[in-house]
C-alpha positions in Angstrom: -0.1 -25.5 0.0 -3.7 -23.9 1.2 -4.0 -20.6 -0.6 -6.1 -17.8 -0.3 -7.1 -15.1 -2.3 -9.1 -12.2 -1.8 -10.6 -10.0 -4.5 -11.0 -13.5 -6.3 -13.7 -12.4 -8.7 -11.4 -9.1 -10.1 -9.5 -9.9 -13.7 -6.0 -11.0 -12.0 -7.9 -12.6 -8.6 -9.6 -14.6 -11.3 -6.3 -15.8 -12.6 -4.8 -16.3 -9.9 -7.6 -18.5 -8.6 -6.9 -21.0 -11.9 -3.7 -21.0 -12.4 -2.6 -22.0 -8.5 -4.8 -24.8 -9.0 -3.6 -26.3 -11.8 0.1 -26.1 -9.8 -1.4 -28.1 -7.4 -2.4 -26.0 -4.8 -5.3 -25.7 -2.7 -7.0 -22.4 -3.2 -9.7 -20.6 -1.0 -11.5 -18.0 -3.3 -13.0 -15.1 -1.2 -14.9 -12.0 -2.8 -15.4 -9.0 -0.9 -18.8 -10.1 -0.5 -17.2 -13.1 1.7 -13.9 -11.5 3.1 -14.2 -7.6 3.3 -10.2 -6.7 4.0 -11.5 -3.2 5.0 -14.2 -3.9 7.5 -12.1 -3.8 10.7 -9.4 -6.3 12.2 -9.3 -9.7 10.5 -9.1 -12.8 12.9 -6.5 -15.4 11.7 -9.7 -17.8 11.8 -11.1 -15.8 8.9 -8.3 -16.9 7.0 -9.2 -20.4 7.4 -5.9 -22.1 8.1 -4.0 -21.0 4.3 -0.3 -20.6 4.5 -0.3 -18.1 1.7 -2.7 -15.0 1.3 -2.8 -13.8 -2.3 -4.0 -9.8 -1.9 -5.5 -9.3 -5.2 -8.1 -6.6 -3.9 -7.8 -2.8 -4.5 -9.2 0.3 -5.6 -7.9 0.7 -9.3 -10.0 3.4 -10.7 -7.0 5.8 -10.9 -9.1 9.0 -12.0 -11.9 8.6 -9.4 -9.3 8.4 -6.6 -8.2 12.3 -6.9 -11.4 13.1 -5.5 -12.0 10.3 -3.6 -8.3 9.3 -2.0 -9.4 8.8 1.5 -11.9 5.9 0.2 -9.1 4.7 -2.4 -6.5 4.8 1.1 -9.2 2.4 2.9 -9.0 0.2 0.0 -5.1 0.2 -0.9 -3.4 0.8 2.8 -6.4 0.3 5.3 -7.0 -3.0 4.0 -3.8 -4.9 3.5 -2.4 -3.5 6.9 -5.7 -5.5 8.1 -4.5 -8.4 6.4 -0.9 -7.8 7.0 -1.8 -7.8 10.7 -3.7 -11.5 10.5 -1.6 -13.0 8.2 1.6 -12.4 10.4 -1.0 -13.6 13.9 -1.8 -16.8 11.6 1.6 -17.6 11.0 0.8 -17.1 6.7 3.0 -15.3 4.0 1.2 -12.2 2.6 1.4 -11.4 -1.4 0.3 -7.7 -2.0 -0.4 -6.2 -5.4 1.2 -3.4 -5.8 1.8 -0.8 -9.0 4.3 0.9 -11.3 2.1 4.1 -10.0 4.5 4.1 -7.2 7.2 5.4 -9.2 7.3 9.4 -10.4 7.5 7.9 -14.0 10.3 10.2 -14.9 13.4 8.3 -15.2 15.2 7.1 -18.7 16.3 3.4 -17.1 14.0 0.4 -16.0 13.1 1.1 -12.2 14.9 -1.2 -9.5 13.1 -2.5 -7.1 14.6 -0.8 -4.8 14.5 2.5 -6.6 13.0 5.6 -4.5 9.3 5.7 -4.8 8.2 9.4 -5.7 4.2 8.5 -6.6 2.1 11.2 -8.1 -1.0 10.4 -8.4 -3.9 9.7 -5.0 -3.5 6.1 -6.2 0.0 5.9 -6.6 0.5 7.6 -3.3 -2.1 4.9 -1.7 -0.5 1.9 -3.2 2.7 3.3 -1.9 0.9 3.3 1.3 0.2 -0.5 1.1 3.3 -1.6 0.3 4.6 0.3 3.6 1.8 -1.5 5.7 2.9 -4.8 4.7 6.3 -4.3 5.2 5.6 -2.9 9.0 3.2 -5.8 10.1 4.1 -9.0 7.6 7.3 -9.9 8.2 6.8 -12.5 5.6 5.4 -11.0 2.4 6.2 -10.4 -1.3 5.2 -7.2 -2.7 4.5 -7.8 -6.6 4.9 -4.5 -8.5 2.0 -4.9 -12.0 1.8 -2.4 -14.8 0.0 -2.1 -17.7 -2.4 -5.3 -17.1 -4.8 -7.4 -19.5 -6.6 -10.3 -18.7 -9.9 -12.1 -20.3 -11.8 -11.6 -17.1 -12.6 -7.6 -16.8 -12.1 -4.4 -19.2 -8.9 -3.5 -19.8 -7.3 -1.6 -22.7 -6.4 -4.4 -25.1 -10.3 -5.1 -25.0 -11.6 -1.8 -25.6 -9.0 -1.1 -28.5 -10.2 -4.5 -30.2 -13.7 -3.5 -29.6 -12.9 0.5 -31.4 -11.2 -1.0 -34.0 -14.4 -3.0 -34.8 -16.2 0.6 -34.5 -14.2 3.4 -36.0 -12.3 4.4 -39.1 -9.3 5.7 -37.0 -8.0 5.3 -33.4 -5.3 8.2 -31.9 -3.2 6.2 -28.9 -0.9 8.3 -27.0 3.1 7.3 -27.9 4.5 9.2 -24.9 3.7 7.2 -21.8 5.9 3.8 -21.7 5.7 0.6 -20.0 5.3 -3.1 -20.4 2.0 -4.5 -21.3 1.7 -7.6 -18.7 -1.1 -10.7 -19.1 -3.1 -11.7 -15.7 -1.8 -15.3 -16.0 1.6 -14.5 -16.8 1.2 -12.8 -12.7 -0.5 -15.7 -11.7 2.4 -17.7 -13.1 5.0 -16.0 -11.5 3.2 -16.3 -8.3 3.4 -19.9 -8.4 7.0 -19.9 -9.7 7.8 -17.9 -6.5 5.8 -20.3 -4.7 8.1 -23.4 -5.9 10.8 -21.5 -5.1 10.2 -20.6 -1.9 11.7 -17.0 -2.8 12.7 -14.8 0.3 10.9 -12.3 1.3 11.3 -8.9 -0.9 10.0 -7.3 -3.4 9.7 -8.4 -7.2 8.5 -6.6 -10.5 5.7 -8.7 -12.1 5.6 -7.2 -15.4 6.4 -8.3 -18.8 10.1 -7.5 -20.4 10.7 -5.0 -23.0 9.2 -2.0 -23.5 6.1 -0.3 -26.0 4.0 2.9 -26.1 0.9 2.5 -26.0 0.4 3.0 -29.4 2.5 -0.2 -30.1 0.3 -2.2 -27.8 -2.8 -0.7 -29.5 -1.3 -1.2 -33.1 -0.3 -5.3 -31.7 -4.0 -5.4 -30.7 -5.7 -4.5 -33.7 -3.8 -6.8 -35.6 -4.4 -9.7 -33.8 -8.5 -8.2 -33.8 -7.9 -8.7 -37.5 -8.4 -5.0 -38.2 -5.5 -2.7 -40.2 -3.2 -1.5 -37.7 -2.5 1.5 -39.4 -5.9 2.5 -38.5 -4.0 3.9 -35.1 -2.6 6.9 -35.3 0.1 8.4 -32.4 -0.8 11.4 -30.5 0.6 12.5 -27.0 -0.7 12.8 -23.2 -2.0 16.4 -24.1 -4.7 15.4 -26.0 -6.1 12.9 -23.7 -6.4 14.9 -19.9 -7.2 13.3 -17.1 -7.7 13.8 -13.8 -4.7 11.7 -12.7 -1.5 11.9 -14.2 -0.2 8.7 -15.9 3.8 7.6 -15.7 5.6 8.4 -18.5 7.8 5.7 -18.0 6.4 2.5 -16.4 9.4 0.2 -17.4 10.5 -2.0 -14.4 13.3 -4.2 -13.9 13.5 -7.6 -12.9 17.0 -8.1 -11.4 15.2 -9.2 -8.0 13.6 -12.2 -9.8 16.9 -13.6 -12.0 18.7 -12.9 -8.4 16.9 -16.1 -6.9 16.8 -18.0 -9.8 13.1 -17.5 -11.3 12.7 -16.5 -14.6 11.1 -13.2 -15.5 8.1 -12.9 -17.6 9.2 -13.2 -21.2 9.0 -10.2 -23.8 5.1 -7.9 -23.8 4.9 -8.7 -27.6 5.5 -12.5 -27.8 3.4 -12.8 -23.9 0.5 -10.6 -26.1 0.8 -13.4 -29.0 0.4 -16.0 -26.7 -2.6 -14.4 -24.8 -4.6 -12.6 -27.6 -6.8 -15.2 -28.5 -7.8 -15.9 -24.8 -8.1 -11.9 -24.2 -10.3 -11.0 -27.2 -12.3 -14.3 -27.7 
């Protein structure tokens, strides 16, 4: 299959890139230097033929988009309706990233996919935008709900942890705000497991199983740093303001995916052991 994917140089794009190329595929890398999704209408000639458009571009500086949401709506709604619009002219299936943000973050039970999205946040409320555009104008999409994401190819929070722990005497993680810590090529990987099963159209939660604060995830980073993990000490949201507000509960089901038959992403701790080396190295 001829693939492409667009904000190919970002931490998942990057992943993405690999991982559909060792399954075989082949994969048509574009940066926004070379495909700018925002620019204006994009002809189905600019998507040079693929069957499959991987969306991995997006605003995801969640604090800078409360006072900048109509740049972070260009980005997030303006941009894959653009795509939307040329992948359904060129005949292609469109893959959107999408974001636990959606989600109000208050519920006690893993989130269905087809739960009621209540975001909070200027970049919850624009992702939730983006996932409305490509269901309008793609009739064949997947929308791919991340949380919590590492990967070896951009910062992330199991990177700076490792890199504080190598700093400072103690750390203080917050152990109120819950979700599922989830590796860039464990996405990737799921993409091309819905690839080889031709999944229907729909939306599917990308995330890892399980559930941790993310004080457990710091405490599991440290460890595998090589640093005492009782260096991190719990605290809670209160202490750390910021200008957006963060889910309190970011756990997400995965009924959609066991419904067609591909398996889910395996548990955050034992995904974390698998990736650590690759992450901190």
């Amino acid at each position: 299959m001829q693939i492409l994917v667009t904000g190919a140089s970002g931490m998942l794009g990057t992943d993405v890139v690999t991982v559909l190329r060792d399954a075989g595929h082949d994969v048509l890398p574009r940066s926004r230097a070379e495909l700018d999704i925002t620019a204006g209408p994009i002809t189905p000639e600019a998507l040079a033929g693929a069957d499959l458009v991987v969306n991995c571009a997006a605003w995801t500086a969640v604090d800078a988009a409360e006072t900048a949401e109509a740049d972070a709506f260009t980005a997030n709604a303006v941009g894959p309706a653009n795509l939307a619009r040329a992948c359904a002219a060129a005949g292609a299936r469109l893959v959107q990233i999408s974001t636990d943000y959606v989600f109000a973050g208050d519920a006690a039970e893993p989130y269905a996919e087809d739960a009621p999205i209540a975001p909070r946040s200027a970049y919850g409320r624009t992702k939730a935008a983006g996932e409305w555009a490509v269901r309008a104008e793609a009739p064949e999409h997947w929308i791919l709900r991340i949380a919590w994401l590492y990967g070896a190819h951009g910062p992330n929070f199991a990177a700076t942890m490792a890199r504080l722990a190598a700093e400072k005497d103690s750390l203080s993680v917050v152990d109120d705000q819950v979700g599922q810590p989830t590796w860039t090529v464990d996405v990737a990987r799921l993409i091309a497991a819905l690839i080889a099963a031709d999944a229907p159209t729909g939306t599917y939660h990308a995330t890892s199983a399980g559930q941790a604060s993310w004080f457990d995830f710091a405490r599991a980073v440290v460890a595998s740093a090589g640093h005492d993990p009782a260096k991190v000490t719990p605290t809670d949201s209160a202490s750390f303001a910021r200008p957006a507000p963060r889910p309190a509960w970011s756990v997400l089901d995965h009924t959609a995916l066991t419904a067609i038959g591909v398996e889910p992403i395996g548990d955050w701790r034992e995904r974390w052991e698998q990736a650590a080396a690759v992450v901190l190295s």
